[in-house]
N, C-alpha and C positions, 0 to 999 in steps of 0.2 A: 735115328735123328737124321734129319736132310742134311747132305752135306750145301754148303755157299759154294753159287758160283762165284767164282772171278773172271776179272775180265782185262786183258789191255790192247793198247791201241799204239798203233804207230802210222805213224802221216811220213809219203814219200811227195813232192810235191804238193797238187792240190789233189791228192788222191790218200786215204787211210783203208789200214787193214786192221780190223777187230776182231779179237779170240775172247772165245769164252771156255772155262775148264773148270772141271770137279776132282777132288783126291780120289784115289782109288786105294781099295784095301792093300794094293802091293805094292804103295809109296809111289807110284805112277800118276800122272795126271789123262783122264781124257777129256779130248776137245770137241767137247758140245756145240758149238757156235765160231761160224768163221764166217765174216762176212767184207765185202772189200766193195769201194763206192768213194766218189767223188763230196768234198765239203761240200758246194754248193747244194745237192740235193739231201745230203744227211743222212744217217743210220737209216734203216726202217723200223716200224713202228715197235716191233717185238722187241729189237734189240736197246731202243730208246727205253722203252718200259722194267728193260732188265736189269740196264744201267744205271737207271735211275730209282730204284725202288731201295730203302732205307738201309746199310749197313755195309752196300755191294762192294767186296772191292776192286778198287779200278786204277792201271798203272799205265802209266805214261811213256812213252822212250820219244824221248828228246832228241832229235838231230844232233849228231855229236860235232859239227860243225860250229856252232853256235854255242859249243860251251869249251873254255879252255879249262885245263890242270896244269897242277904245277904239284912238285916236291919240293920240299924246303921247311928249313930250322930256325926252330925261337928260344931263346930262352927260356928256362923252365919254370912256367906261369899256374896259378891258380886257373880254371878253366873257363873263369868267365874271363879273366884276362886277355890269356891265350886265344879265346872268342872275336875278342875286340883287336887285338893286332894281327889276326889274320884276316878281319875285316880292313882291318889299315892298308897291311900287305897288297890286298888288291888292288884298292882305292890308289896307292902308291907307284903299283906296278902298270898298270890302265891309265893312271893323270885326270882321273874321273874320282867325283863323291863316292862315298861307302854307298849313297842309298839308290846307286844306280845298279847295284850288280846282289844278285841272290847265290849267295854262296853257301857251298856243303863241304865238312870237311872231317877227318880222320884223323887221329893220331896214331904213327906208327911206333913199334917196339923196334930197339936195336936186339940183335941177340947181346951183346954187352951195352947194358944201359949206361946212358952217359947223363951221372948227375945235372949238369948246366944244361944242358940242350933238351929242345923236344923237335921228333921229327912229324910233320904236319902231310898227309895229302892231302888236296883240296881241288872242290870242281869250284868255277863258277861262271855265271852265266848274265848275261844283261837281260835286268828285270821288263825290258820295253821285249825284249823277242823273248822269255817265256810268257809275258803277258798275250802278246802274238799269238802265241802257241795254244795257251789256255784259250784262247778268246775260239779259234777254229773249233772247238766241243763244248764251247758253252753251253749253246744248247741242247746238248744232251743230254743232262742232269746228271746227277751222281755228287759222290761227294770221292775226289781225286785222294790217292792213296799214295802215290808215289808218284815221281818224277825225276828222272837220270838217262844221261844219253845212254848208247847203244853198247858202249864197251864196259861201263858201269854194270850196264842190264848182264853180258855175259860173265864179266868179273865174281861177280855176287851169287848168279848161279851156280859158278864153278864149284866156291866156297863153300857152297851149301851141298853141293847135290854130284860134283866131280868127283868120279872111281878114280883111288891110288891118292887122289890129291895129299890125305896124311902120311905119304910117304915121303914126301918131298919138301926139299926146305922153300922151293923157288920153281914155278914154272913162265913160259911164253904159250900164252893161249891165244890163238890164231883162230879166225871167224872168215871164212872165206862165201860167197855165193857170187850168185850173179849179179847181186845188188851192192854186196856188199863189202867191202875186204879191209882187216883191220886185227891191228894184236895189241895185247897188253899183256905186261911184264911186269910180275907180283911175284908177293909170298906172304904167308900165314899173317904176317903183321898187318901189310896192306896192297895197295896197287902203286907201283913206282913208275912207269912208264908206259906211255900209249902212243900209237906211231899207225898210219894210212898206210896201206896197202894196193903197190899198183894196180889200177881197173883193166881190162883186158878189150885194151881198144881196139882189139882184132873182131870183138863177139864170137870169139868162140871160132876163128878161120883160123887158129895157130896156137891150140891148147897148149901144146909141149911148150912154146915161149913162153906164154902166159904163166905157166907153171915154176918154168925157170926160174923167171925174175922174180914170184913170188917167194921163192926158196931164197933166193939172195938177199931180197928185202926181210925175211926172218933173220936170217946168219947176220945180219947188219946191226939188225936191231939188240941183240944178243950182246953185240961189242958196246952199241950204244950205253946199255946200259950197268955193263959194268966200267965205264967211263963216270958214271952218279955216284956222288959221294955216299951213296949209300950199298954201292959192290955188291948186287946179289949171288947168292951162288945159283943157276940156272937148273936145275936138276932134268926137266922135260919140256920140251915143247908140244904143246898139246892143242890138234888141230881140229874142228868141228864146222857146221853148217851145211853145202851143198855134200851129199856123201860122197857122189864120183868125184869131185874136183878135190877135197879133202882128201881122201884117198889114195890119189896120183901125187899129193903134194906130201904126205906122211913117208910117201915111199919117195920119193926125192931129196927128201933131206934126212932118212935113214944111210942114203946113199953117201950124200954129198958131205955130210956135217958131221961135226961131234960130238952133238947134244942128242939125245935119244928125241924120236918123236914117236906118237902113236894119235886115236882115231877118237875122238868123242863123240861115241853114239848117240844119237840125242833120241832114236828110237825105243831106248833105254828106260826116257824120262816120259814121252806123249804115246798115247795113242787116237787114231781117229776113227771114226767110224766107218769108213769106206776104208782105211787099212792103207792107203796112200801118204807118206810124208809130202807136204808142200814146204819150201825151206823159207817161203815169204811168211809164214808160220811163225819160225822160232822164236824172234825177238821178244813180238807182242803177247807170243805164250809166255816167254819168259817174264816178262813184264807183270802179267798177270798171276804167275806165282809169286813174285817177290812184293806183290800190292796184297795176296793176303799173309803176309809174316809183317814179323816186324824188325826193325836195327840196319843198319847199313846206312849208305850214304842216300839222302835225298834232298833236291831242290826245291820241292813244295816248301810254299812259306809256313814259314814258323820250326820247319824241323832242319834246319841248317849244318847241326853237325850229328857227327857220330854217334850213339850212343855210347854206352860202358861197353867193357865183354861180358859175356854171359854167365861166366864164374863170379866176378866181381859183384854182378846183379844178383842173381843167386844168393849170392852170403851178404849183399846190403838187406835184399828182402828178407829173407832170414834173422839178422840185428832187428831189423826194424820191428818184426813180429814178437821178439822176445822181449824186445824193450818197450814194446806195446800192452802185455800182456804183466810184464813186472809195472808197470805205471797205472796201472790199471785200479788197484787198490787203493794206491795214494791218490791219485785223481782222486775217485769215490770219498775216500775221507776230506782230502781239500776238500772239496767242493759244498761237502756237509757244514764243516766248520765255516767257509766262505759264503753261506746262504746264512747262516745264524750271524755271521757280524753283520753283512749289508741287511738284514731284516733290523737289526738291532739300531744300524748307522741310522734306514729310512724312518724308524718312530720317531728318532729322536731330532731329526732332521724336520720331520710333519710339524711335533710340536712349537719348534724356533722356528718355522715359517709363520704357522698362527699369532706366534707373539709377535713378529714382525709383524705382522698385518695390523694388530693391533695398534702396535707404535707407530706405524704410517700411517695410519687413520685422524689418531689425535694430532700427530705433528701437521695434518693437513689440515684440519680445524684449525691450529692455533696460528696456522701461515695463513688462511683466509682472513682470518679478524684482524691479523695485522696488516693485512693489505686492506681492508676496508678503511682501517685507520689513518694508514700512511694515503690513501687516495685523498681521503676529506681533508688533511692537514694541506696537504699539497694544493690541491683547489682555494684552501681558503690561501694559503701564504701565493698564489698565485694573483686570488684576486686583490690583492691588500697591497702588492708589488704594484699597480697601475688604480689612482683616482683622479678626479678630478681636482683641482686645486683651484677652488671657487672661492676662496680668499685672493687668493693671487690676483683672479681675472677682476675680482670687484676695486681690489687696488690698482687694478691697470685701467679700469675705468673710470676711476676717480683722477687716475693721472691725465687721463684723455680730457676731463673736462674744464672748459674755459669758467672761468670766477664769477659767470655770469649767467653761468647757468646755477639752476636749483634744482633738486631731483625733489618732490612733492613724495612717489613713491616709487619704489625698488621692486619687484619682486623675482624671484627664482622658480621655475615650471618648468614644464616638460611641453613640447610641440605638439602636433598633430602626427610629426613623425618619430615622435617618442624621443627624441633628442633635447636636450636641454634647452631653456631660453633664460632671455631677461627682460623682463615687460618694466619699463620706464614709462613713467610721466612728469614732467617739469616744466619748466618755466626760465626763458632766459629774459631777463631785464637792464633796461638801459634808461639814461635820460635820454639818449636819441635812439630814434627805431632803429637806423640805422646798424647800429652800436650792437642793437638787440639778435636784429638780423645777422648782421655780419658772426657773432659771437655762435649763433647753433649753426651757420653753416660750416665754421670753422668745424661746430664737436662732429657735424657728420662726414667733414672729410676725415675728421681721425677717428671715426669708429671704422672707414671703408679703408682706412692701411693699417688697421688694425691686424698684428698677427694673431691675436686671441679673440676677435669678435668680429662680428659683419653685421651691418643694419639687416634686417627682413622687411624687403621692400620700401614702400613709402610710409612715411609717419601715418597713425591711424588719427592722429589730431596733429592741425597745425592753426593755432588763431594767434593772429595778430593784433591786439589792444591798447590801451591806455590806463591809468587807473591815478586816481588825486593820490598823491604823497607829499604830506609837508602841504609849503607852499607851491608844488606846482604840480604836473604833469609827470608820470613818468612811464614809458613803453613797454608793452613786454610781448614777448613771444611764446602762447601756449605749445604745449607738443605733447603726443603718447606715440611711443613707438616700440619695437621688438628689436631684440639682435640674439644673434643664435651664438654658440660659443665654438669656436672655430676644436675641431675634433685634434690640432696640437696641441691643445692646452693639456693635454691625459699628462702628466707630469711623474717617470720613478718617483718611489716614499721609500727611503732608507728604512731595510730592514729593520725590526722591532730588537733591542738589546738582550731579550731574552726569549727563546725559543719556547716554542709552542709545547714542542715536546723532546724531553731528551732521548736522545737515542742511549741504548745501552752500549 
C-alpha cells in the first residue's frame, strides 16, 4: 500500500519553508520535498498539486509570537462548562469578546488529584492574525490539519517520539538554532511553561557568550517554574535543533548545573536524501508529522481543545461497541413492533381523513345555501329600509296649493331620466283675473322652495280665459305642468315587527 505524504509549512517573514515526508518501515520519516520561496510568487506547481490533492495532510507552525499560554485553575466542571469558562478566561484576561480569540486547550493531571479544581493549559491566539496566517496559503489548497506555534510543534513531538522521555516525571526541552531559541517546561500531564531564548546578536562573533547566557537563561527558567503553583519536578533538560550549538550548550550546563542535560538527535527521527540535515528543516517536518496523527493541542477552527487520553478512548470505544452490539437485537425487535403500530396508526388515520373529507364537503354545501339565503334576505331588508314616500309628497303638495286652484288631473311617471315625476293639469279661478293670476303664481313660487319637488321647466299649458257662471263672468287660469320629486324625499321605513327569517 502507498504510504501518504505529509506535508508542513512554516512562514519566517514574507518567506515559507515546505516539507514533505513518508514513514519508513524503521519508524523514521524521510523527506521527499523541501522547498523554500517567497509568498508573493508561491509553491511551485508540483508542490501546489501535492498539497492540494484530497486527504493530504498539512500542518501549520504558527509564529509563536502571536499566540499567548497561560496555566491556571477552575473549578471542577462538566467539559462543555470548563469549555466555556476558559473561553471567558480569555475574553477576561485580554478585555476583548470570546469571538475575537481561537483558543486550544488541555487539561492537566495533578499527580494527587484535587477534587474541586482542574488544572487547564491553554494556547490562544487572535482570530484576525491566524486569519492572516491562513489567508498567506490560501491559495494553495489543501485541506489544513493542524495549526500550533513552534514550541507546541516541539512539545508534542517530544511526547511522541522523545528517547528516555518515560523515564522521567518532568523535563526542559531547549530548541536552539540560528533562527530560532526557545524552551518549554512540561511533564506527562502537559506543558507548563514556555520562555524565549536570548538570540545571538553577535552572529556567531562570540559562540562561547552566546552559549553562556543561553545556559543561564535555562537554569532561570528551571527556578521559574518551580515558582508555578504547579512545582514540577525537573528530572532532564533536554536539548535539540542546530547539532553543534546544541551540543556546546548540553555540555555547558552538564558542567555549570544540576539538572542532567543531554542531546536530542533528531537524525534519529529524518532522513534526507542527500544525507545532509538542514536545521530550517525541523519545525515544518515536525509539523508535518503531527498533521498526519491525531489528539494534541490545535488552533484550527472547530478542534479547540484537547482530546480524551488514549486509555480513556480506548475503553469508551470499546463500551461503545459492546453496547452497540447488546442493542442490536432490541433495536431489530423495536423496530419490528414500531413499523406494525405506525402501519396500523397510518390505516387508520387514511380512513378518519376520508370521513373528514366527507364531512367538509357537506358542511360546505350547507354554508353556501345559507349564504345564498342570508345574501337575498339582506338585499331585500336593505331595499325595504329606503322608499319613496309618495304619500307624504302628494300631501305636501296639496299643502302647497292655494284654494284656487283645481287639479283636473294628477298623475305619477317616470322621466326621460328614469326618475320619478308628477304631470299635473289644473285650473286656477277667480272672479278677477287677477285674483286668478296672482293665485298660480303664488303655487309656483311654492313648488320652486319646495324641499320635496321643483317645477320641470315652464308650464307645458298656460291659457288664460273667461267662462259664464251664474249670473256673470268668471276667470280662470288653464295650466299643465311637470315637477320632478327632489331625491330627499327617500324617507327610512321602520323596520317590519317581525323578521323575515329567524335565525337559530
Amino acid at each position: 500500500m502507498r504510504k501518504k505524504t505529509a506535508y508542513g509549512i512554516q512562514t519566517r517573514g514574507d518567506r515559507y519553508t515546505a516539507v514533505g515526508l513518508v514513514p519508513e518501515d524503521d519508524g523514521r520519516w524521510r523527506i521527499t520535498t523541501r522547498e523554500t520561496g517567497t509568498h508573493a510568487a508561491g509553491p511551485g506547481l508540483d508542490l501546489r498539486r501535492a498539497i492540494g490533492s484530497k486527504g493530504t495532510p498539512l500542518g501549520l507552525v504558527l509564529n509563536r509570537k502571536t499566540v499567548r499560554n497561560a496555566l491556571t485553575s477552575f473549578p471542577r466542571l462538566k467539559r462543555k462548562e470548563l469549555d466555556k469558562a476558559v473561553h471567558g478566561w480569555v475574553a477576561r484576561e485580554e478585555g476583548t469578546p470570546v469571538a475575537d480569540w481561537q483558543v486550544a486547550w488541555t487539561e492537566l493531571q495533578r499527580p494527587e488529584p484535587d477534587p474541586e479544581n482542574t488544572d487547564v493549559f491553554l494556547l490562544y491566539c487572535p482570530k484576525w492574525e491566524l486569519q492572516a496566517f491562513q489567508q498567506r496559503i490560501a491559495g494553495w489548497g489543501g485541506q489544513i490539519s493542524r495549526i500550533i506555534p513552534e514550541f507546541t510543534v516541539l512539545d508534542q513531538m517530544y511526547r511522541q517520539y522523545g528517547s528516555g522521555r518515560h523515564d522521567l516525571q518532568g523535563w526542559n526541552l531547549v530548541y536552539v538554532t540560528a533562527q530560532e531559541q526557545f524552551l518549554c517546561v512540561a511533564n506527562h500531564e502537559g506543558m507548563i511553561l514556555t520562555r524565549e531564548l536570548p538570540a545571538d546578536l553577535n552572529e556567531g562573533g562570540n559562540r562561547q557568550e552566546h552559549i553562556e547566557r543561553l545556559a543561564t537563561e535555562v537554569d532561570r527558567s528551571l527556578f521559574f517554574a518551580r515558582q508555578t503553583e504547579y512545582n514540577p519536578r525537573i528530572d532532564r533538560v533536554v536539548v535539540c535543533g542546530e547539532a553543534g550549538l546544541a551540543a556546546d550548550l548540553v555540555a555547558l550546563l552538564n558542567r555549570d548545573t544540576s539538572v542532567p542535560a543531554e542531546l536530542w538527535d533528531l537524525n534519529t527521527l529524518f532522513t534526507m536524501p542527500e544525507g545532509e540535515w538542514d536545521e530550517t528543516l525541523i519545525l515544518p517536518a515536525m509539523a508535518a508529522v503531527l498533521a498526519s496523527g491525531k489528539g494534541g493541542l490545535n488552533l484550527q477552527a472547530g478542534t479547540g481543545t484537547g482530546l480524551l487520553p488514549p486509555v480513556l478512548r480506548r475503553r469508551l470505544a470499546l463500551a461503545a461497541v459492546t453496547a452497540a452490539w447488546t442493542l442490536v437485537p432490541l433495536l431489530t425487535v423495536g423496530g419490528l413492533v414500531t413499523s406494525r403500530i405506525q402501519d396500523h396508526y397510518l390505516d387508520a388515520a387514511q380512513v378518519r381523513m376520508q370521513e373528514a373529507l366527507v364531512r367538509a364537503e357537506e358542511a360546505k354545501q350547507v354554508y353556501q345555501a345559507e349564504k345564498l339565503l342570508e345574501d337575498k334576505e339582506n338585499h331585500i331588508r336593505q331595499a325595504a329600509r329606503f322608499q319613496r314616500d309618495y304619500a307624504g309628497v302628494l300631501l305636501h303638495l296639496a299643502s302647497l296649493t292655494p284654494d284656487e286652484i283645481v287639479f283636473k288631473d294628477l298623475r305619477l311617471g317616470d322621466g326621460t331620466d328614469g326618475e320619478p315625476r308628477i304631470y299635473l293639469t289644473g285650473e286656477s279661478t277667480s272672479n278677477l283675473v287677477e285674483d286668478a293670476q296672482q293665485a298660480f303664481i303664488a303655487f309656483q313660487g311654492a313648488l320652486g322652495g319646495s324641499p320635496l319637488l321643483t317645477p320641470e321647466g315652464e308650464p307645458r299649458k298656460l291659457v288664460i280665459s273667461a267662462e259664464r257662471q251664474g249670473g256673470g263672468m268668471r276667470k280662470k287660469v288653464e295650466f299643465s305642468m311637470e315637477c320632478g320629486i327632489r331625491q330627499g324625499t327617500a324617507v327610512p321605513v321602520e323596520e317590519p315587527a317581525v323578521a323575515l327569517r329567524e335565525e337559530n
